[in-house]
C-alpha positions as CSV (number, residue, x, y, z in Angstrom):
1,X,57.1,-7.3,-3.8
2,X,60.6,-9.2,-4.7
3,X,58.9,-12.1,-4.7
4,X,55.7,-10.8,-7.5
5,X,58.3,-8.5,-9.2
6,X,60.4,-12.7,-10.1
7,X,56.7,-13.9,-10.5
8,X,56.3,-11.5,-13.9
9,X,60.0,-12.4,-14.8
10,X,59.6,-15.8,-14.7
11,X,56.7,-15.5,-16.7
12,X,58.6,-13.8,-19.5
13,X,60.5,-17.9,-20.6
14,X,56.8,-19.6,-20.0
15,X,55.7,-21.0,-23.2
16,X,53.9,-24.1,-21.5
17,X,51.1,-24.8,-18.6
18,X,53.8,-26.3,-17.0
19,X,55.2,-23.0,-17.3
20,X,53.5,-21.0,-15.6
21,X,53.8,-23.7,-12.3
22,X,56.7,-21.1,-11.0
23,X,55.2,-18.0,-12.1
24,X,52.3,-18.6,-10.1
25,X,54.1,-19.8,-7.2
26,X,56.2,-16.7,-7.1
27,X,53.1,-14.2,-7.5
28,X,50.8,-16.7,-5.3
29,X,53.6,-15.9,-2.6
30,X,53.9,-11.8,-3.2
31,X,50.5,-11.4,-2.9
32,X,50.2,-13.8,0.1
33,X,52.8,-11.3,1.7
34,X,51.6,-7.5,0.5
35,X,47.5,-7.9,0.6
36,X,47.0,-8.0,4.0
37,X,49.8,-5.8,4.9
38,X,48.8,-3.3,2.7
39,X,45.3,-3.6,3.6
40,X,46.2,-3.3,7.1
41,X,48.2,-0.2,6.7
42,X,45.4,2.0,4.4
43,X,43.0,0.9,7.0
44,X,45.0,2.3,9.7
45,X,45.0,5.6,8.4
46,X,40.8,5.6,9.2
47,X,39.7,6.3,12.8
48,X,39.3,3.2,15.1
49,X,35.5,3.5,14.4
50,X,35.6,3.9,10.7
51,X,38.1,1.2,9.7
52,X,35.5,-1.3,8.5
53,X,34.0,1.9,6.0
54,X,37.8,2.4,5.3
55,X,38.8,-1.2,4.6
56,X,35.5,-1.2,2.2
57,X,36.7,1.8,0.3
58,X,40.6,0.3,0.1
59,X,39.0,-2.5,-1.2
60,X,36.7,-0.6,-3.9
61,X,39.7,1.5,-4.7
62,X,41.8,-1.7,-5.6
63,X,38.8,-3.3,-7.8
64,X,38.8,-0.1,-9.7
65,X,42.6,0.1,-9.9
66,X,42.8,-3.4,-11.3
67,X,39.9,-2.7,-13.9
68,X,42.1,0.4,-15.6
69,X,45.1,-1.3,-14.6
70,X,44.3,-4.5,-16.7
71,X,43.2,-2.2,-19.2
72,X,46.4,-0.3,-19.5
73,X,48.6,-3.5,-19.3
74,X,46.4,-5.1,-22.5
75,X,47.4,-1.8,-24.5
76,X,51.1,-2.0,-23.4
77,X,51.5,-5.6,-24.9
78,X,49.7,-4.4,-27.9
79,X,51.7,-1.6,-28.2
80,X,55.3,-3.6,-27.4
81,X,55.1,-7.5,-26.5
82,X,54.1,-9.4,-23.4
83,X,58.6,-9.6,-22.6
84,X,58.9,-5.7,-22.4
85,X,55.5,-5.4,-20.4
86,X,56.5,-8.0,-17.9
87,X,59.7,-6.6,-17.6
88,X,58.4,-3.3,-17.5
89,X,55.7,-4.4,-14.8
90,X,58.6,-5.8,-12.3
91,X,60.6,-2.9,-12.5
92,X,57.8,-0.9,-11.1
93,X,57.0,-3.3,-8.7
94,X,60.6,-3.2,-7.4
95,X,60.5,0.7,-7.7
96,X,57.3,1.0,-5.7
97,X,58.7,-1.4,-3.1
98,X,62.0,1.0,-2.7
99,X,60.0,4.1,-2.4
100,X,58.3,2.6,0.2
101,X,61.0,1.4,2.0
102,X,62.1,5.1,2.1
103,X,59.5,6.5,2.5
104,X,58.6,4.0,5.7
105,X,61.5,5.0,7.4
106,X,61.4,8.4,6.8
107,X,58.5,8.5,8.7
108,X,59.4,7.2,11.9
């Protein structure tokens, strides 16, 4: 998540295609790291038997999340500028990946 959360900052200085070269390295990378994981963890929560019905719903449940996500993230750089959105967008990333740090080893 550190390495998507430096993905959106570096996108903040991007005013070229050349630009966007480190950005998308940097997100390329994150999401390279967290999809599977987090795919792999949801679908752990399903019975042994179910986890292809339950990777199929984590899946669904991510298409839809992106589709009000995007949605929400056009209307915050409307309503601000793509710097604070970005910004705004790594924090939480680097907030989400604390909490669940925490929340991880709470549970063991």
């Amino acid at each position: 998540m550190s390495l998507f959360a430096a993905g959106l900052l570096a996108l903040i200085p991007a005013h070229t295609a050349w630009g966007l070269l480190l950005p998308g390295l940097l997100m390329g990378a994150g999401h390279c790291f967290v999809f599977p994981s987090m795919v792999e963890l949801a679908a752990a929560r399903f019975p042994a038997d179910q986890r292809g019905v339950g990777t199929s719903v984590i899946l669904g449940a991510g298409d839809v999340g992106m589709l009000l996500g995007f949605a929400t993230i056009g209307e915050m750089i409307r309503a601000t500028s793509y710097a604070t959105t970005l910004a705004a967008l790594a924090a939480i990333a680097i907030i989400s990946a604390l909490a669940f740090a925490v929340t991880n080893r709470a549970g063991e």
